[in-house]
Backbone as a ProteinNet text record, in pm:
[ID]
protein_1_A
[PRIMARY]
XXXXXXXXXXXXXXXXXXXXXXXXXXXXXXXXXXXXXXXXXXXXXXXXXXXXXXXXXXXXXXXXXXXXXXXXXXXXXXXXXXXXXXXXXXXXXXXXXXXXXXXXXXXXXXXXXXXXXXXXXXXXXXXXXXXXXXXXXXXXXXXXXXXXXXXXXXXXXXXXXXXXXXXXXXXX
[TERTIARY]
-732.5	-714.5	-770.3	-900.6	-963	-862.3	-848.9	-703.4	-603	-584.9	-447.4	-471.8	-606.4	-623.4	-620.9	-692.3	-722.2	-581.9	-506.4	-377.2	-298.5	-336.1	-214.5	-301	-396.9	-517.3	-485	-491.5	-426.8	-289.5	-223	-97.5	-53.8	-111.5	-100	-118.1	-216.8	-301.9	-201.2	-177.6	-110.4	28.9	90.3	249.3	223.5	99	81.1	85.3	-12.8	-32.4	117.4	214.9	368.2	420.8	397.7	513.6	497.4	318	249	325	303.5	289.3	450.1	448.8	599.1	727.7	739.1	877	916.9	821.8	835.9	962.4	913.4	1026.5	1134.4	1182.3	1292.6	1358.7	1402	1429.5	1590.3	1667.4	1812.8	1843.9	1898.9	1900.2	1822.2	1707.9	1574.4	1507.1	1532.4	1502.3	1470.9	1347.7	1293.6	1215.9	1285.6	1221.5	1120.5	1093.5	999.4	945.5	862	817.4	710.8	608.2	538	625.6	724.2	822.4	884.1	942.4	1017.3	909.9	781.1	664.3	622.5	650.8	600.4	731.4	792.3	928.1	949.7	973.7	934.4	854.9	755.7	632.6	626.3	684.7	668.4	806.7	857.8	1001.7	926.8	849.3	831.3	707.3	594.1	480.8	494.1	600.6	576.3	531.5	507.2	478.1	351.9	225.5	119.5	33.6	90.4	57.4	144.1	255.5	341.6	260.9	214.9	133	53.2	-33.1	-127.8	-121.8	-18.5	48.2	73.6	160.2	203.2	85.8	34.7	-128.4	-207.4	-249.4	-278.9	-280	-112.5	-9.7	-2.4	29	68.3	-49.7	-209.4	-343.1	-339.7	-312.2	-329.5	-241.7	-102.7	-2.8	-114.9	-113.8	-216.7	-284.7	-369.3	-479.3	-459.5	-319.1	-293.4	-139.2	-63.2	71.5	64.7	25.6	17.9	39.8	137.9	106.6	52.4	80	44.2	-69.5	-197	-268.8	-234.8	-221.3	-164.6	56	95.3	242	280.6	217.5	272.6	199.3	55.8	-30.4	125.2	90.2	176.4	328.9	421.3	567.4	566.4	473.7	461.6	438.8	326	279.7	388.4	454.3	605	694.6	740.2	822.5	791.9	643	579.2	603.7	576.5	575.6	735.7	870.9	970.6	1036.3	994.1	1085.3	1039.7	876.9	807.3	911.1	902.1	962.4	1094	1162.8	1271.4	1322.3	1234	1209	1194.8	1179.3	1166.8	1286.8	1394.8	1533.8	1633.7	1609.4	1715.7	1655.5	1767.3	1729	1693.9	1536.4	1487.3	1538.4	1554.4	1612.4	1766.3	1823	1917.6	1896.7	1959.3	1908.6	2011.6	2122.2	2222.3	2113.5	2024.7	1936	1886	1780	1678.2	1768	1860.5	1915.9	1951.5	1986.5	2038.1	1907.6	1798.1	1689.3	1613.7	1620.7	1562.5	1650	1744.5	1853.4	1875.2	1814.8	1821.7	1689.9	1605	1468.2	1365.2	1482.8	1443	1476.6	1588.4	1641.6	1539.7	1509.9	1426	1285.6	1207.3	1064.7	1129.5	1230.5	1233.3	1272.1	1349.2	1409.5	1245.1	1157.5	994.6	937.4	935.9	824.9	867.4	1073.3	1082.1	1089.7	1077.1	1027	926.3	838.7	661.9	598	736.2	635	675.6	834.7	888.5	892.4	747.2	768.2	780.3	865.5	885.8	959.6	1024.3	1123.5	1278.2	1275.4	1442.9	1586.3	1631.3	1812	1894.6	2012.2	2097.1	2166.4	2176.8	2241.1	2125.8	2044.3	1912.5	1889.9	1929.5	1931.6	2081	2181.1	2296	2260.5	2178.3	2205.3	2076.2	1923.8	1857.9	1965.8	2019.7	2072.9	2173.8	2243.5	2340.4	2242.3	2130.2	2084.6	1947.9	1881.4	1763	1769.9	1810.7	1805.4	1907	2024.9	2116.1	2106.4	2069.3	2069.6	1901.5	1819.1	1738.6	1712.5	1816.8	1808.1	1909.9	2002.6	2073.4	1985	1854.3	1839.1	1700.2	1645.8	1547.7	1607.1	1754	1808	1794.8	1843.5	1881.2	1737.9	1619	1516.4	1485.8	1483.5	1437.2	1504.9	1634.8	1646.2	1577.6	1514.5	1396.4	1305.6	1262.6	1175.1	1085.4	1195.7	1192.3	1225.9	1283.9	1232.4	1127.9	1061.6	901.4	778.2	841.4	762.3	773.3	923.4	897.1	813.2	787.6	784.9	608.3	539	393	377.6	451.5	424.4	358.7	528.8	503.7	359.8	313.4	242.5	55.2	96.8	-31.9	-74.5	36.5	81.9	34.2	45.2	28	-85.3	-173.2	-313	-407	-390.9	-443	-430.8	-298.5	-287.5	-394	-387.2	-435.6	-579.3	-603.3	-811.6	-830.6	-740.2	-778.8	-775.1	-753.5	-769.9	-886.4	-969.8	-1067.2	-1183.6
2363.8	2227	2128	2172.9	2087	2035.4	2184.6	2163.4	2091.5	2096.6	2007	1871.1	1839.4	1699.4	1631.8	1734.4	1704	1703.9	1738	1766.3	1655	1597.3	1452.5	1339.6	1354.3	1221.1	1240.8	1324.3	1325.7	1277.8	1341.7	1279.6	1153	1102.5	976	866	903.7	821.2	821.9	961.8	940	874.9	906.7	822.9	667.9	617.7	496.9	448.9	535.2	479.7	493.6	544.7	559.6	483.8	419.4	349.1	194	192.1	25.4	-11.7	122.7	99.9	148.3	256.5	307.9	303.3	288	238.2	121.8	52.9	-113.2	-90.2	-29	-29.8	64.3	93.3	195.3	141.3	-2.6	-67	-54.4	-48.8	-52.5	-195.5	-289.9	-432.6	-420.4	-437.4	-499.8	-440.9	-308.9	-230.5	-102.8	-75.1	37.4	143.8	245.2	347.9	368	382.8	371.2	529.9	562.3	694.3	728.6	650	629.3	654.7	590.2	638.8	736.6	760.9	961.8	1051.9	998.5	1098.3	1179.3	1000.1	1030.6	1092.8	1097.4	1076.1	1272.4	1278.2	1446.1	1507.6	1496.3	1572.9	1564.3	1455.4	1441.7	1528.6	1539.5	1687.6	1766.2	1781.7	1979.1	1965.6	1878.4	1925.7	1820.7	1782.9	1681.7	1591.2	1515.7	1398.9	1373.6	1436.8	1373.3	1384.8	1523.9	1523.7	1374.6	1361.7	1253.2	1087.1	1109.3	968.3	937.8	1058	1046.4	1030.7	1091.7	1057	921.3	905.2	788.5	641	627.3	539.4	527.1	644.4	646.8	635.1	657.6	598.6	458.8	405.3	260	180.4	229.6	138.8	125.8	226	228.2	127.1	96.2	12.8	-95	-120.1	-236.5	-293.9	-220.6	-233.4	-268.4	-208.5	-219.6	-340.2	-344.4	-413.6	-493	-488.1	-571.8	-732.4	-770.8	-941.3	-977.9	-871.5	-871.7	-771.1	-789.4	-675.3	-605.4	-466.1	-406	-389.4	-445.6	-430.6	-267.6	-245	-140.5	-1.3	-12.6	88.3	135.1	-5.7	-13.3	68.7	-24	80.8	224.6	270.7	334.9	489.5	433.2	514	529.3	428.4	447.8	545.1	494.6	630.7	733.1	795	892.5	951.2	884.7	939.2	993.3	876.1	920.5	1006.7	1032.4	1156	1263.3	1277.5	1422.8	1480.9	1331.5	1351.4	1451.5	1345.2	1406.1	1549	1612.4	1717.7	1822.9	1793.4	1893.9	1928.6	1845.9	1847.7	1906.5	1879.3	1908.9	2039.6	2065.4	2150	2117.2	2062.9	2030.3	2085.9	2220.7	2273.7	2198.5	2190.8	2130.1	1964.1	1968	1881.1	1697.5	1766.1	1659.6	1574.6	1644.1	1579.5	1527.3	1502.3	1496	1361.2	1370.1	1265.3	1129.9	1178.8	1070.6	1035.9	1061.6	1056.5	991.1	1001.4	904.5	770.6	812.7	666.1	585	612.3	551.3	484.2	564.8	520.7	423.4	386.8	324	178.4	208.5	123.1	-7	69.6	92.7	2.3	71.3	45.4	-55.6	-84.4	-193.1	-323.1	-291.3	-426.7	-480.9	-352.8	-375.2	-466.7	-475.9	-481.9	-660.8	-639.3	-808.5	-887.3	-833.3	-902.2	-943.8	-827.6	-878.8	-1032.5	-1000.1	-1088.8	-1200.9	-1211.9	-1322	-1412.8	-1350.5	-1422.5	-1552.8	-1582.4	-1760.5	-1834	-1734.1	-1803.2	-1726.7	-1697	-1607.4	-1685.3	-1664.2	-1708.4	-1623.1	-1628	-1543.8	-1527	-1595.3	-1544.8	-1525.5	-1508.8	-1408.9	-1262.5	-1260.6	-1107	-1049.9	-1111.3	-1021.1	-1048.5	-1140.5	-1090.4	-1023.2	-954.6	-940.4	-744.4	-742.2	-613	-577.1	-638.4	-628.3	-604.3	-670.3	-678	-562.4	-555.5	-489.8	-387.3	-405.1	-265.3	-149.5	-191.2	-72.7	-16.7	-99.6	-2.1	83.6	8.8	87.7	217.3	223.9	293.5	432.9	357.1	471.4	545.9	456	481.5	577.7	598.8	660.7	817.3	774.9	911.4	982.7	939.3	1052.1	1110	1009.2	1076.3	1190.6	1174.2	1267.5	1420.6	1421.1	1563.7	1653.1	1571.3	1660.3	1669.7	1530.3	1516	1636.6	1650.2	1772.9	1880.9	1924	2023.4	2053.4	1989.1	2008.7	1997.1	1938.5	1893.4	2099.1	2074.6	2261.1	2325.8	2320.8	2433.4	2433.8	2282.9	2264.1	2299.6	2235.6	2299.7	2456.2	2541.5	2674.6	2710.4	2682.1	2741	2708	2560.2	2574	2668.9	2675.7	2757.2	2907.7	2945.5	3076.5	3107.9	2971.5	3018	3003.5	2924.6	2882.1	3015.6	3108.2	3255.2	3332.1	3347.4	3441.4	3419.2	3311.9	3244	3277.2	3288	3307.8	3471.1	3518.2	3658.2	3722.1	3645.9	3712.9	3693.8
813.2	858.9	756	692.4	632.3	508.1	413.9	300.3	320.2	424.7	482.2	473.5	517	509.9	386	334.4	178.4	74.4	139.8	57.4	99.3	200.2	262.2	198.8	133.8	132.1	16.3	-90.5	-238.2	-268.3	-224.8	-224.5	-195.1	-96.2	-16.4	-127.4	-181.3	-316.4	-407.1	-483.3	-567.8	-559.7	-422.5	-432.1	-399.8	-377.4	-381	-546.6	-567	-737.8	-862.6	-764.7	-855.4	-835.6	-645.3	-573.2	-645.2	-653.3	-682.1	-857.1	-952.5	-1086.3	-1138.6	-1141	-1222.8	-1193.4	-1028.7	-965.9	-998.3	-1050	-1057.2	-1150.5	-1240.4	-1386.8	-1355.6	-1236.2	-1250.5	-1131	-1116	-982.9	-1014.9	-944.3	-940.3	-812.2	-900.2	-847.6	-744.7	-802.7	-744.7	-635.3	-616.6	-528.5	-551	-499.5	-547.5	-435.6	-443.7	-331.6	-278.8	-108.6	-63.8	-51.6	-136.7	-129.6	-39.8	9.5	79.9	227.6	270.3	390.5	363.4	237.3	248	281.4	234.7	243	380.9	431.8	626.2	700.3	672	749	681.7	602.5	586.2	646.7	603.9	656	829.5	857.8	1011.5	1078	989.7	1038.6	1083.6	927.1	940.6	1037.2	1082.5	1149.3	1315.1	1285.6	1432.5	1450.9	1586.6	1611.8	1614.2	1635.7	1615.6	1467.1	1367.3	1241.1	1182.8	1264.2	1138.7	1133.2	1319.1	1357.9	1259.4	1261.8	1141.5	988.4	971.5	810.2	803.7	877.2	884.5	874.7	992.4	982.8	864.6	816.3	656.9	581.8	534.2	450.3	463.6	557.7	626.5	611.6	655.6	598.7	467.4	347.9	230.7	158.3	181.7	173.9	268.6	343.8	369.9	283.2	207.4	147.4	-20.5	-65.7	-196.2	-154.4	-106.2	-89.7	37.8	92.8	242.7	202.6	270.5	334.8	449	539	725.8	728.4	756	764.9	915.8	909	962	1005.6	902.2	892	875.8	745	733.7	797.3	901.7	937.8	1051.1	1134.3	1273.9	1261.2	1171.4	1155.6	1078.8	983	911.8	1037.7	1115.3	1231.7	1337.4	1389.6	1432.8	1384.2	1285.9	1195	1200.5	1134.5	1203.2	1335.8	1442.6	1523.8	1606	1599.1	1580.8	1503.3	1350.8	1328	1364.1	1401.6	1440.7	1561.8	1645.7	1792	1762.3	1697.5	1711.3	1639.5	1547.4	1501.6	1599.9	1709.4	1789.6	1848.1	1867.3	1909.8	1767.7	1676.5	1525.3	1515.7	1416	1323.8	1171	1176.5	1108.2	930.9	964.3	789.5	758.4	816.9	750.6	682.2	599.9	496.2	522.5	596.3	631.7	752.7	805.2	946.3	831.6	758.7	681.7	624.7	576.6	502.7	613.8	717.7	851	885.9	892.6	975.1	841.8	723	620.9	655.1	632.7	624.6	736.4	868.8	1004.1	954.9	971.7	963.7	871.4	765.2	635.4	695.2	801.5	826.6	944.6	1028.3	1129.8	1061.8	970.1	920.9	827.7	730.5	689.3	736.5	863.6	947.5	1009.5	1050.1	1136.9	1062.2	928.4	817.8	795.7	791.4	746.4	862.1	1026.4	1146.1	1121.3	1101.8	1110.1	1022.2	856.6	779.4	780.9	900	895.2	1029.5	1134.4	1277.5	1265.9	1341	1365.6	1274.3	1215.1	1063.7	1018.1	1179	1151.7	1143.4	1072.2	1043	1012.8	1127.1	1126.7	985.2	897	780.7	735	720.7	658.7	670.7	852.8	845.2	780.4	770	694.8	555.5	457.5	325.5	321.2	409.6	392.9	422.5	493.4	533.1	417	320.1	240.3	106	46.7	-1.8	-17.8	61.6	108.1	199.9	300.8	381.5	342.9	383.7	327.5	194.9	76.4	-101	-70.4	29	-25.7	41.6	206.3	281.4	263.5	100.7	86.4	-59.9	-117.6	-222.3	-159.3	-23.2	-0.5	27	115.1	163.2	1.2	-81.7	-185.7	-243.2	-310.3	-294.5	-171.5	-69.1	36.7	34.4	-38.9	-104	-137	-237.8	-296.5	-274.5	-205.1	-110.2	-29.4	48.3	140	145	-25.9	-15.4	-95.7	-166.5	-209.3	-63.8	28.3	96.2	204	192.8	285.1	230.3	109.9	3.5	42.7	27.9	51.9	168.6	259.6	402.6	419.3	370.3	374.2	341.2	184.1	137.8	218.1	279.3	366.5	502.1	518.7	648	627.6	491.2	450.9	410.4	333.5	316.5	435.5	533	655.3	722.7	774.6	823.6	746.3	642	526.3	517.9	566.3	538.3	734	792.2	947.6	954.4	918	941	856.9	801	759.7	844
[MASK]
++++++++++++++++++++++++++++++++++++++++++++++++++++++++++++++++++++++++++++++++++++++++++++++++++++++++++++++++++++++++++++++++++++++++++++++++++++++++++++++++++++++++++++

């Protein structure tokens, strides 16, 4: 359990420190992948809804803390997401990769529509949300699905292998 933690708290860090610094320069009209949400939104497949809560919250304070405009924007939807794809992980068949891709691409959709509610209470216009959806939600919701490919399957792959030293350290 402990490794595990220690392995979501490393990571967490480091895809912050890619998402804040090196994505900047690899934006495709002006938009740049939310790795921090493929992160949660994976991991919350393979372990469910209350590991994803927690990914998610973590992830989502840290984005607080380094990217935030709303303190608590991104703890709150980040932890949402979390907790919906765990959910629904229990109904799919999580290995297939076509779920994984619909369930990034719903959900990008979902936490990014949350994020431009939150930072925009009391200042909505209907032609805002269609060029904010033409512009912003859909490229980046198709630009997260394709990351999450690989995403997930590095993310099975870690899974597995915690799964196996955790068995392997319990039987002694």
């Amino acid at each position: 359990m402990r490794k595990k933690i220690i392995f979501h708290i490393i990571n967490i860090f480091f895809i912050i420190l890619v998402q804040t610094t090196i994505l900047d320069y690899i934006k495709i009209n002006g938009i740049k992948p939310n790795l921090i949400l493929v992160y949660t939104i994976c991991f919350s497949l393979l372990a469910g809804s209350e590991d994803g809560a927690i990914i998610g919250l973590f992830a989502g304070m840290m984005l607080d803390i380094t990217v935030g405009k709303v303190i608590g924007a991104y703890s709150l939807i980040n932890m949402y997401t979390g907790i919906i794809s765990g959910f629904m992980s229990k109904k799919y068949f999580k290995e297939n990769i076509l779920v994984v891709l619909l369930f990034t691409f719903f959900l990008t959709m979902f936490y990014e529509y949350g994020i431009y509610l939150l930072n925009r209470i009391g200042n909505l216009r209907a032609h805002s949300l269609v060029f904010v959806f033409k512009t912003v939600l859909f490229p980046e919701a198709l630009y997260n699905s394709i990351i999450s490919i690989f995403a997930y399957s590095l993310s099975l792959k870690a899974q597995n292998r915690l799964i196996l030293k955790n068995e392997t350290t319990s039987q002694f």
